[in-house]
C-alpha positions, -999 to 999 in steps of 0.1 A, spaced: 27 -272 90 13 -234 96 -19 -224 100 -54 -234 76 -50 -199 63 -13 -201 54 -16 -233 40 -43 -218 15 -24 -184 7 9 -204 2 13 -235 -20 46 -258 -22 54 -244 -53 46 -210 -45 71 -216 -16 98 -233 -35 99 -202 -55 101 -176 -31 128 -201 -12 144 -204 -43 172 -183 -38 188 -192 -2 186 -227 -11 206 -222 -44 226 -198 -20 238 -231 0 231 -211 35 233 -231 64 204 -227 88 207 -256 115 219 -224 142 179 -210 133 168 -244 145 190 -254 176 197 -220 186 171 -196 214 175 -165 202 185 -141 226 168 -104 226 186 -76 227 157 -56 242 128 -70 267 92 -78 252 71 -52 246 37 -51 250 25 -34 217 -7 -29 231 7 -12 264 36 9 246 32 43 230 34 39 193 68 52 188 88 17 190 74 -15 173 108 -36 163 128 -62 186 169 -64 181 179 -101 180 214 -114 185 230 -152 182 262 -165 196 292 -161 175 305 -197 166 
């Protein structure tokens, strides 16, 4: 999976590593997968917004 360029910047092992942690941590991430996320603010058009604003809130559903 990913693309050519982040399968040559990014070995398994170099990805076990930096993974490392939140698997040892036990965090469950099945929501990530089954989940839409749903914005908190609309898409914006980088290219047709002034400079000022460049991050997107996200929210999930509380279980």
């Amino acid at each position: 999976m990913g693309s050519p360029g982040f399968r040559a910047q990014n070995t398994a092992t170099d990805l076990a590593i930096s993974f490392q942690a939140l698997r040892q941590s036990g965090a469950d991430l099945t929501a990530v997968a089954v989940v839409a996320p749903q914005l908190s603010t609309p898409f914006l058009n980088p290219q047709k917004q002034p400079k000022t604003s460049t991050t997107a809130g996200a929210s999930r559903p509380s279980a």
